[in-house]
TIDREN-817288 format. One record per residue (C-alpha): residue in three letters; x negated, y negated, z. Coordinates in steps of 0.05 Angstrom, whole numbers, plus 32768, in hexadecimal, padded with zeros to 4 digits. Layout:
TIDREN-817288
AlaXYZ;...
This chain:
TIDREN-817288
Unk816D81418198;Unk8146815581D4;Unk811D819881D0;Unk8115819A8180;Unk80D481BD8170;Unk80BB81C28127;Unk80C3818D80E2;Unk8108817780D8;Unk811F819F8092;Unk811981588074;Unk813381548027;Unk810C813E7FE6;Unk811980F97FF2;Unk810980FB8032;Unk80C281208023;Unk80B980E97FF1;Unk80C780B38022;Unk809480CF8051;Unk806A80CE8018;Unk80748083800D;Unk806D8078805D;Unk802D80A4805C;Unk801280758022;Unk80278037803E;Unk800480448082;Unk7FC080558060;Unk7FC8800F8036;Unk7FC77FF5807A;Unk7F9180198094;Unk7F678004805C;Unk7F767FB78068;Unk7F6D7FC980AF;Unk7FBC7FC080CE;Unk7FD77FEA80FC;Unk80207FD88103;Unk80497FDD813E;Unk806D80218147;Unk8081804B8107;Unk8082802C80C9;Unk80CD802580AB;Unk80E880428071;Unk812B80388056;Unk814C804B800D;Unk814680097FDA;Unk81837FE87FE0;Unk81937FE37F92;Unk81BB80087F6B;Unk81A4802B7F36;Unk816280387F60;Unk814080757F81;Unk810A805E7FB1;Unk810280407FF5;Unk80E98007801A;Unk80C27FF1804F;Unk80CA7FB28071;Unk80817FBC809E;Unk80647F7F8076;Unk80977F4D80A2;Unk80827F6D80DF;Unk80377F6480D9;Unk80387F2680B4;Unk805E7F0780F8;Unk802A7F298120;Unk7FF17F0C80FA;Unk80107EC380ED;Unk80147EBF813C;Unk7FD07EE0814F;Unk7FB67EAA8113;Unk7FDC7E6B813F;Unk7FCB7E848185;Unk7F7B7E8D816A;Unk7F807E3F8148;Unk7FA17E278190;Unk7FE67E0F816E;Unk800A7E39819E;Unk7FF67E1181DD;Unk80307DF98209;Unk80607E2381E6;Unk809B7E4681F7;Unk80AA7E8881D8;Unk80DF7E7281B2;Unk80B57E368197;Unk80807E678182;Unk80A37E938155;Unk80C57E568131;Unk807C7E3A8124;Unk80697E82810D;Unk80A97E8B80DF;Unk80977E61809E;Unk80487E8080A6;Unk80737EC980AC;Unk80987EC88069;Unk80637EB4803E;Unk80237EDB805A;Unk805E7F158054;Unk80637F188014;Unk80257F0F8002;Unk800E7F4A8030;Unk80477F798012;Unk80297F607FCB;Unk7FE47F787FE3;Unk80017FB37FFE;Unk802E7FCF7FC1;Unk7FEA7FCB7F96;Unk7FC87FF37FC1;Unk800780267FCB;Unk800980227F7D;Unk7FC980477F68;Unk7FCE808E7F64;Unk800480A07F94;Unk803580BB7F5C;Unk806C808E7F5E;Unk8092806C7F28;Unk809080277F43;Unk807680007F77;Unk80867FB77F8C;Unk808A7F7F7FB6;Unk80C47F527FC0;Unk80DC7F257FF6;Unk80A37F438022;Unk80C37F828017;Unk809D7FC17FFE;Unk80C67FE47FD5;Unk80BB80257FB4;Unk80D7804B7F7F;Unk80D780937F6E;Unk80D380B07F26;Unk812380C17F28;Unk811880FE7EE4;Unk80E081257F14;Unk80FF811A7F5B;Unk814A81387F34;Unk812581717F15;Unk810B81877F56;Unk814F817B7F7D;Unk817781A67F4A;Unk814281D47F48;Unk814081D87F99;Unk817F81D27F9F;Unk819682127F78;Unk815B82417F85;Unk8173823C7FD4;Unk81B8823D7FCA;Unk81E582498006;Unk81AB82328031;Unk81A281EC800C;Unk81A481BD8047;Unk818D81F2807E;Unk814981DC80B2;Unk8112821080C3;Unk810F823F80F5;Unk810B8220813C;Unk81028244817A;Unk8131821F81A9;Unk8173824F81BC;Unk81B2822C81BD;Unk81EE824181D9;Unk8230821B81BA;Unk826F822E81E8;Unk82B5821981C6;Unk8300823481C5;Unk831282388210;Unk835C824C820D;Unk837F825E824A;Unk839D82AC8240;Unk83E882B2824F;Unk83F082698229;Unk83F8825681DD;Unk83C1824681B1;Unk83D082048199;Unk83C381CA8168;Unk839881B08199;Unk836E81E681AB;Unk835C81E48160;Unk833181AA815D;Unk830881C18197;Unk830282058171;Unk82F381DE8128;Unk82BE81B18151;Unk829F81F8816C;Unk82988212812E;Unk827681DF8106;Unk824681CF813D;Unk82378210813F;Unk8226821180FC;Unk820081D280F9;Unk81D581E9812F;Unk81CC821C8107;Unk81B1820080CB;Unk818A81D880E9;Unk8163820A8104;Unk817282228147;Unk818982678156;Unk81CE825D8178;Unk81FE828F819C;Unk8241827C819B;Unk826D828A81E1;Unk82B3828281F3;Unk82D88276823C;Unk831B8286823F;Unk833E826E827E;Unk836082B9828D;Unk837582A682DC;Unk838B827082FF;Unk83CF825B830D;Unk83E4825182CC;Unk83E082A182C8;Unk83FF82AE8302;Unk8442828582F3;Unk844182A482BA;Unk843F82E982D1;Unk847482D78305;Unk849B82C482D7;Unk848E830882AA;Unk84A4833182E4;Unk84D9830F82FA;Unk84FC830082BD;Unk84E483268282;Unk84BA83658294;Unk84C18397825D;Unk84E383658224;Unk849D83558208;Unk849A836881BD;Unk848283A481A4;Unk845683878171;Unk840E837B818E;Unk8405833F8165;Unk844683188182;Unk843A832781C4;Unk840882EC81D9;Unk843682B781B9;Unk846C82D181DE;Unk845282D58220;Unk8439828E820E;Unk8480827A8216;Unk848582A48253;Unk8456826D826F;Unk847C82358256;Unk84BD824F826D;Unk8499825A82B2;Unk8483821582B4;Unk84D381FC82A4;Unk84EB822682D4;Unk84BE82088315;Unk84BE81BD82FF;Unk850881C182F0;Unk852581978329;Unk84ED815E831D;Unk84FF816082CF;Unk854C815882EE;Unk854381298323;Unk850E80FF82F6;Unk854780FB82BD;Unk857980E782F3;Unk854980AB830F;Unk854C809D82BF;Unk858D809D82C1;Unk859B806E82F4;Unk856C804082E0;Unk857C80368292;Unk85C3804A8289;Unk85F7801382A3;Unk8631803A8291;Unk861B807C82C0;Unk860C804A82FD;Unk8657802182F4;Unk867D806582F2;Unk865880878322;Unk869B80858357;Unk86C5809E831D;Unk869480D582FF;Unk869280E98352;Unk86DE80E9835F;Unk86E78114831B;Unk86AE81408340;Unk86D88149837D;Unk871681488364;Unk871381758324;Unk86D781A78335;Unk86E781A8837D;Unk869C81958399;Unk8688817D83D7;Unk866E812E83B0;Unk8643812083F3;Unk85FF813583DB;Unk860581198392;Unk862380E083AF;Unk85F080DA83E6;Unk85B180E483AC;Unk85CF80B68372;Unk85D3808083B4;Unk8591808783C1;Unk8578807B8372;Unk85A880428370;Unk8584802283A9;Unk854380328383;Unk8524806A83AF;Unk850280A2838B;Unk852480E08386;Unk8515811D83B3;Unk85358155839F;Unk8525817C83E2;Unk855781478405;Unk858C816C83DC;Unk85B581978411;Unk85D681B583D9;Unk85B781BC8391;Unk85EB81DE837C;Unk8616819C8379;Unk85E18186833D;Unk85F881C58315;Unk863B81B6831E;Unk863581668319;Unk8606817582D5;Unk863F8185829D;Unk8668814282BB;Unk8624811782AF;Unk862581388261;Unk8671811F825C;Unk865D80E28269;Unk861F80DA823D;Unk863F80F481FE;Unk867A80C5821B;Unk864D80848214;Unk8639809F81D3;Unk8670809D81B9;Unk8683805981DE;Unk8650802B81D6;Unk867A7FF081F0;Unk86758020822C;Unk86308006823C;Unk86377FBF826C;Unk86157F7C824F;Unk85CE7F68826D;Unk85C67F4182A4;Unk859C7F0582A9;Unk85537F1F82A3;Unk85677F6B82A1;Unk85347F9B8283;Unk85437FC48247;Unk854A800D824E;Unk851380328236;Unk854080648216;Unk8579806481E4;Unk85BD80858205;Unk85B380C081C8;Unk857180CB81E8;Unk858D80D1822E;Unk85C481018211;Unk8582812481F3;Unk8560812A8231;Unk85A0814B8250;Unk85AD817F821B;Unk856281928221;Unk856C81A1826E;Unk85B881BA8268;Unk859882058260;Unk857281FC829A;Unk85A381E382D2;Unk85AD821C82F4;Unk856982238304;Unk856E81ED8333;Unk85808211836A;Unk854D82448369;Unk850B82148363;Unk84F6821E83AA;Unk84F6826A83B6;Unk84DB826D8372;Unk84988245837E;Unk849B826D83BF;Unk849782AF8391;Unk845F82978371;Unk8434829083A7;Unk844682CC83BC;Unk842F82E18373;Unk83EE82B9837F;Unk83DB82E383BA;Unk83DE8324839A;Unk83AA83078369;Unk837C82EE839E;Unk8383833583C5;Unk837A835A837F;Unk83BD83808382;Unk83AF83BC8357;Unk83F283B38335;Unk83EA83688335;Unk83A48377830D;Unk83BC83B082E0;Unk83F3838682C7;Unk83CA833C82C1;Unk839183698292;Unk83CB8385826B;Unk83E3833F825C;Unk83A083218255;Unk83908351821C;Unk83DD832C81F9;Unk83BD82EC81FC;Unk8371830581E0;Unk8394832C81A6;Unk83B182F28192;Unk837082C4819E;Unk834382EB817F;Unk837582ED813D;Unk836E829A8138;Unk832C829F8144;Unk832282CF810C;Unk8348829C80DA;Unk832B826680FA;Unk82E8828080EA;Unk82CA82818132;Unk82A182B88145;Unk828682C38189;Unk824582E281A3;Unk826182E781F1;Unk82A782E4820B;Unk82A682C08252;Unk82DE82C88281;Unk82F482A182BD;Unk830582E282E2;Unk82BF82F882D5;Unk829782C382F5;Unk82C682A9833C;Unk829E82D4836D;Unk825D82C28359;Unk826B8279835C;Unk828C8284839D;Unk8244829B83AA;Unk8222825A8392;Unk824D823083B5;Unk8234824F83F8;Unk81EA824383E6;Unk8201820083D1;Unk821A81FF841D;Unk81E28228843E;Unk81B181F38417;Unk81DA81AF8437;Unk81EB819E83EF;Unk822E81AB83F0;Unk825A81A0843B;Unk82A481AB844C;Unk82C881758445;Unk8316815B845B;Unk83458198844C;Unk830D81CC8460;Unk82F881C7841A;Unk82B981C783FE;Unk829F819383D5;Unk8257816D83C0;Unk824F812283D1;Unk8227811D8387;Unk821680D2838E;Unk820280D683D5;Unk81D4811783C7;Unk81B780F0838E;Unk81A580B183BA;Unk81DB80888387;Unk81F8804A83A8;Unk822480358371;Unk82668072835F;Unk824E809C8328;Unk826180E2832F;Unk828480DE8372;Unk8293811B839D;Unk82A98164837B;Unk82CD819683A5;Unk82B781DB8394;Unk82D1820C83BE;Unk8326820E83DC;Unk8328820A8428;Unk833B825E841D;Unk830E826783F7;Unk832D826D83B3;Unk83018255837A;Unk830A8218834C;Unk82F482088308;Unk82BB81E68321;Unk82A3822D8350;Unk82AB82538309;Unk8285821F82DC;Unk824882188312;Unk824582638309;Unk8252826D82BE;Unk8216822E82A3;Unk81E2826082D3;Unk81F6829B82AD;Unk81EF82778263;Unk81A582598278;Unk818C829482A3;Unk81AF82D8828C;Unk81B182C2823E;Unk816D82998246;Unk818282628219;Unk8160821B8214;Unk819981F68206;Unk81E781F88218;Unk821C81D181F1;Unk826481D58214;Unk829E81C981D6;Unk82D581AB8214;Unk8304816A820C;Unk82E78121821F;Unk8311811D825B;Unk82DF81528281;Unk82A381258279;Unk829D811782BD;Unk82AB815E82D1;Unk8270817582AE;Unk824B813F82C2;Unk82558153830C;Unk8253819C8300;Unk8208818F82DE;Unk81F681608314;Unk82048197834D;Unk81D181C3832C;Unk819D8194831D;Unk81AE8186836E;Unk81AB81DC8375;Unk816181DC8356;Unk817D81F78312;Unk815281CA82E3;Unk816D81EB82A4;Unk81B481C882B2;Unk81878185828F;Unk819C81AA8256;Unk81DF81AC825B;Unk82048182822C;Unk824F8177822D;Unk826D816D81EB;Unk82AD814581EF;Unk82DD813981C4;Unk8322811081BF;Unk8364813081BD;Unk839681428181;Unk83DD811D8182;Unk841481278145;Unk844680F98137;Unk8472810A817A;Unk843C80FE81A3;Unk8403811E81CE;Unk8405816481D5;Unk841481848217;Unk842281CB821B;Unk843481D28268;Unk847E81BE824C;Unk848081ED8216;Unk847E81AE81D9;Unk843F81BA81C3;Unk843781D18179;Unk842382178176;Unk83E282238141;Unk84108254811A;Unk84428229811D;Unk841C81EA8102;Unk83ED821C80D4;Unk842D823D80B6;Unk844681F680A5;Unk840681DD8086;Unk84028221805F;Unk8440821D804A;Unk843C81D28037;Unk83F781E78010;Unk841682257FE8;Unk844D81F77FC3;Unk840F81BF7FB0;Unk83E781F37F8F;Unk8421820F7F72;Unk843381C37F5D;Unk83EC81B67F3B;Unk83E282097F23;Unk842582277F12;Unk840282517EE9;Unk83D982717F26;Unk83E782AF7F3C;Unk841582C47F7A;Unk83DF82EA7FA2;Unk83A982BB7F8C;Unk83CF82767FA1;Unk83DA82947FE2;Unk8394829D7FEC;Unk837F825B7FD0;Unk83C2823A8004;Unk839B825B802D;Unk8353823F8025;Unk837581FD801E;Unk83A681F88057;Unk836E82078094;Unk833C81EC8068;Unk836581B08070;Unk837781BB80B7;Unk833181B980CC;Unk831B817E80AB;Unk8355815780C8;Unk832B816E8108;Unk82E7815680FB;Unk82ED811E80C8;Unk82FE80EA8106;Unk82C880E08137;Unk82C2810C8171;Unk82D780DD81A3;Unk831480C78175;Unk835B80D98183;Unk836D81008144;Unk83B480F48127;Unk83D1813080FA;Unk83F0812A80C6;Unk83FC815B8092;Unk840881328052;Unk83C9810D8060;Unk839F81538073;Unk83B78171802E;Unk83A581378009;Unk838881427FC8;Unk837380F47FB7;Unk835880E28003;Unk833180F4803C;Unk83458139803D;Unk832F81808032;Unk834F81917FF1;Unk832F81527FD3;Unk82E981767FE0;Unk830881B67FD3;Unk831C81A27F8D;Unk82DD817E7F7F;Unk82C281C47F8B;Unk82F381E97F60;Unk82EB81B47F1F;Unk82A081C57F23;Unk82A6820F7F2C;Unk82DB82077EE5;Unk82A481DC7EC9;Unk826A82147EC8;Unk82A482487EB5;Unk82A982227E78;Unk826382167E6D;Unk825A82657E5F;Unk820682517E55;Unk81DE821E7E65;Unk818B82197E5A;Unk816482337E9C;Unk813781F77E8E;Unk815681BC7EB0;Unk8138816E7E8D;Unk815681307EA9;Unk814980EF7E7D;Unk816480B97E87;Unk819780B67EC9;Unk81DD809E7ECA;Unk81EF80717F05;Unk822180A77F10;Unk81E880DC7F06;Unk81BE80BA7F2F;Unk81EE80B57F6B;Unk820480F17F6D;Unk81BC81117F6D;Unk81AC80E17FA7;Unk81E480FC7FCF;Unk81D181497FC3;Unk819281367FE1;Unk81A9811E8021;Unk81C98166803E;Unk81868171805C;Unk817E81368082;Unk81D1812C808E;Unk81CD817E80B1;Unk818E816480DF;Unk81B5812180ED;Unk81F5814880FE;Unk81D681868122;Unk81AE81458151;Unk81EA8118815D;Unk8228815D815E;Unk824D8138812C;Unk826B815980FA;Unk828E812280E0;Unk824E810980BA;Unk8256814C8097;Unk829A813C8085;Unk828D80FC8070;Unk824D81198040;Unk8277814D8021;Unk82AB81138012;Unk827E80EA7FF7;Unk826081207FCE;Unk82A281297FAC;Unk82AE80E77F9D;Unk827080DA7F7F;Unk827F811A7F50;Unk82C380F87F3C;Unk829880C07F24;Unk826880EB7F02;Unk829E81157ED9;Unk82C180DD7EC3;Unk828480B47EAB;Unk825180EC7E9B;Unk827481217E67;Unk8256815C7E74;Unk826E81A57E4C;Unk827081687E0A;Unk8221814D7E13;Unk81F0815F7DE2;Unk81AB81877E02;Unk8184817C7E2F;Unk81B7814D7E4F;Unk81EF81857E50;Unk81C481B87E75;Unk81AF81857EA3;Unk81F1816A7EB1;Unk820481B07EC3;Unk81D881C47EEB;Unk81E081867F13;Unk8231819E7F10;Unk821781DC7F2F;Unk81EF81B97F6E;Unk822F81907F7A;Unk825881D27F7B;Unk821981E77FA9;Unk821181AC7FDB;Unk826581AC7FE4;Unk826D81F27FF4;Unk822F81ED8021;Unk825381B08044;Unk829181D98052;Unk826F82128066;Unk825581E180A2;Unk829381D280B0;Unk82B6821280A7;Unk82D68205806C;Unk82DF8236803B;Unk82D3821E7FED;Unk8307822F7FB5;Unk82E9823D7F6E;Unk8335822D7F57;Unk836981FF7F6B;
């Protein structure tokens, strides 16, 4: 990871292999070899084994068989190719018998158990008794900071959770908020001091339909209750959003309509004429728009000279659809190569029943949208009503944030807000102007030509407008603004921005501008993408209102967690299983988060998130638990830990506890907290194996002591895995 300073926290077995590399290299020094670049160390291969192996004997044998051919003129008239067959039988056997020479001289007073030479191979093994002494040892004396780097002096700044205010929090905002968190942390423990921030998108238009939509319809019927008050103006947004798109959600399902369902487009003259004749309605403009779909011309719904007739046509088109229900001989046969519908007729009779509600705000689309413009203007002229009444609402929405947060875990060092940061990035943009870098493009708007200003011929980050033709900001005029103010008013060395995959090229441009500016600290700038979260129904959306909620989806995985603990503990206590429900249920919610790859779709499911047998949370959890019931047991052990002779199982699990070190660095490098979902799994799994093969609380001394103790740096290494991730550890289940 660019900018580390300081060692790497590196673990026992990773100060032992530097060990063997260190004695290796002088072995070569002696014989005079230098090899070519660092010399390679990897863990022995075997089971059963603790050591590593180098495979620098291959290397310098090639070098040497070649230099040996080229010096005795065999390589003449060669091709490359040619050469290194020639050199290959010379290779194998000179390798081995340097790695021979080698391993004697590694052999002699460096402290290991064993040292030998196979295949050309230089493998070395570690006295497994001493190196699990020290782990346990190691392991226990540091405790919650087992698996945590030195002290570096590089400031990073990890921004996650971005909700917009006046909208729901939900299920996919989580994994952007569980990726936040356990990056934070791993940057943490690996050494770096990190402030945590948070941007919550509190204007825009998403705010102002939604305040419309407050004022118009439902000023004064928010709840009482602080704490409902963001979730319901959350569906004050989504009902804003319905009411505005409602005539392209009609006209869309009408163009459906036509197209899939037979029946509707053979009685069309006879669904008209019962129109006209029974509801007394002028049938020229539904006759005149159904004409127009039936000759396969989009629908307009501003052609409509009356959209009332679709509010009066609407409850005739329901007739029908529950009519063809009912009749499916209704429905003609196919013709020739016909396409099948896309949609079953119960689906179509869905999709009607879902707008019924809505029809009669057809009509009133126009001077609605018109209203909200109006609304828009009060916000860009700062309305001291308009103001008053969007901080009011803003505080809903926070009060409800900062409650997820809080059970979430996520604690921030600075709150950023959109509204804060518009006027000074309407100032950057005209630098950005004054300076040539940026020019007004079509539209009057202002934009930077990023490929052109970097002398790119081939399209890499294309053109970004960052400034309206009136002057009203965008997101890019905010973000210019807002990565200044992290480098140069919180004087950080490194930013990490927690924001989904599909703003990779935004950040790429946004970075690029500044670099363009003269802001050299945007080279450290790192956009940390992730892929989105999609349930069984499909992707989440929340502009239509059928996105899961977080309580929603939280209250169902709680729920769904209290009656499994109840199932496995009925003897538990009420108050206590709730808590445990608790610890399991976003325990297992999180996980579900980070156990896939961040640039993996991640599909939830909450059978397989509570799963107490797979790749779950509570699996770990319990692993957790067992041990914590295991030294409750115990009562005593002896303080003086003696291994003897190692299980396989032992011996395993040992080798695992000793990775956290190196697995935090690895994560905290590459921001992927999957690798410490996969150790902690692991981890568990290897315990499984140990408690079923190794009894412990039953062995005779020393082996019961030591066998606990290694019980206790399992409980140790799991609850420090979590705790990366955020996960909270259960000492009963």
């Amino acid at each position: 990871m660019a900018g580390q300073d300081g060692p790497a926290n590196s673990g026992i077995i990773a100060r032992e292999a530097e060990s063997a590399r260190a004695a290796i290299s002088a072995a070569l020094s002696e014989r005079g070899l230098t090899p070519r670049g660092p010399i390679d160390i990897r863990p022995v291969p075997f089971a059963g084994t603790w050591g590593v192996a180098s495979s620098v004997a291959h290397q310098l044998a090639g070098d040497l068989a070649m230099a040996e051919l080229e010096a005795a003129g065999k390589l003449e008239g060669l091709s490359r190719k040619e050469a290194k067959q020639l050199a290959g039988a010379a290779t194998r056997e000179k390798a081995q018998s340097l790695a021979v020479e080698i391993a004697e001289k590694v052999g002699t007073n460096n402290g290991f158990a064993r040292v030998e030479a196979a295949n050309g191979f230089i493998n070395i093994y570690f006295d497994a008794n001493a190196i699990a002494g020290q782990l346990i040892s190691t392991v226990l004396s540091q405790g919650a900071e087992y698996g945590y780097g030195p002290e570096r002096s590089e400031r990073v700044l990890v921004e996650h959770s971005q909700p917009n205010t006046h909208k729901s929090f939900h299920v996919g905002h989580l994994r952007n908020s569980c990726i936040g968190i356990a990056v934070s942390n791993l940057q943490s423990a690996a050494g770096y001091p990190v402030l945590t921030a948070t941007y919550p998108g509190d204007i825009g238009m998403h705010v102002i339909k939604c305040l419309w939509c407050y004022e118009t319809f439902h000023k004064g019927q928010e709840p009482s209750d602080p704490q409902l008050k963001g979730r319901w103006l959350a569906r004050i947004y989504t009902e804003s959003n319905q009411r505005l798109n409602i005539r392209k959600e009609v006209t869309s399902f009408l163009s459906l309509l036509m197209k899939e369902d037979k029946a509707f487009v053979a009685n069309i003259d006879r669904l008209l004429k019962y129109v006209w004749r029974s509801r007394a309605v002028e049938g020229e403009d539904i006759a005149y728009l159904l004409g127009r779909v039936t000759q396969g011309t989009e629908l307009d719904p501003e052609q409509l000279r009356d959209p009332e007739v679709i509010v009066r046509f609407w409850p005739v088109i329901g007739e029908h659809l529950r009519e063809v229900v009912e009749r499916p001989e209704m429905i003609p046969a196919p013709v020739g190569d016909e396409p099948e519908p896309t949609t079953t007729p119960e689906e179509r009779l869905e999709q009607w029943e879902e707008l019924a509600p809505q029809i009669e705000w057809f009509p009133h689309e126009p001077k609605w949208r018109e209203e909200v413009r109006q609304t828009f203007q009060r916000w860009e002229s700062k309305d001291p009503e308009f103001v008053a009444l969007w901080k009011e609402t803003r505080e809903w929405s926070l009060v409800d944030f900062r409650r997820i947060f809080d059970e979430l875990g996520a604690h921030f060092d600075i709150w950023f807000f959109e509204s804060e940061v518009e006027e000074a990035g309407r100032e950057i943009v005209r630098e950005l102007l004054q300076k040539g870098i940026a020019e007004i493009g079509e539209g009057g708007v202002a934009v930077v030509k990023i490929d052109e200003k970097l002398g790119l011929k081939n399209e890499t980050y294309r053109t970004m407008p960052v400034l309206r033709s009136d002057g009203t900001t965008l997101y890019s005029t905010k973000d210019l603004e807002l990565t200044r103010r992290k480098f140069e008013d919180l004087h950080i060395d490194r930013a990490i921005w927690v924001v989904d995959v599909r703003q990779s090229l935004y950040f790429d441009q946004i970075f690029k501008i500044l670099e363009l500016w003269g802001f050299e600290q945007a080279k450290n700038a790192h956009h940390l993408g992730y892929e989105m979260v999609i349930l069984p129904e499909g992707v989440i959306s929340s502009r239509k209102g059928n996105a899961p909620e977080y309580d929603d989806v939280r209250d169902a995985v709680l729920a769904r967690a209290g009656e499994i603990i109840a199932e496995k503990n009925p003897e538990m206590p009420d108050d206590e299983r709730a808590k445990v429900a608790k610890q399991v249920g976003i325990g297992s919610l999180k996980y579900a988060m980070l156990a896939r790859d961040n640039n993996k779709t991640v599909t939830f499911n909450i059978e397989e998130a509570l799963s107490f047998d797979g790749h779950a949370a509570p699996y770990i959890q319990y692993a957790h638990a067992r041990a914590c019931r295991i030294l409750e047991n115990a009562k005593e052990r002896s303080a003086a830990v003696q291994f003897t002779e190692l299980q396989p199982e032992e011996l395993s699990l040992l080798q695992l506890i000793a990775q956290l070190p190196d697995e935090v660095q690895r994560a905290a490098a590459e921001f992927r907290p999957l690798l410490i979902t996969n150790y902690v799994y692991e981890v568990a799994k290897a315990f499984s194996d140990f408690y079923h093969a190794c009894p412990v609380l039953q062995s005779e001394e020393p082996v019961r002591s030591a066998r606990l103790a290694l019980v206790d740096a399992t409980r140790q290494a799991l609850a420090n895995g979590l705790a990366l991730l955020g996960i909270e550890a259960p000492s009963v289940m």
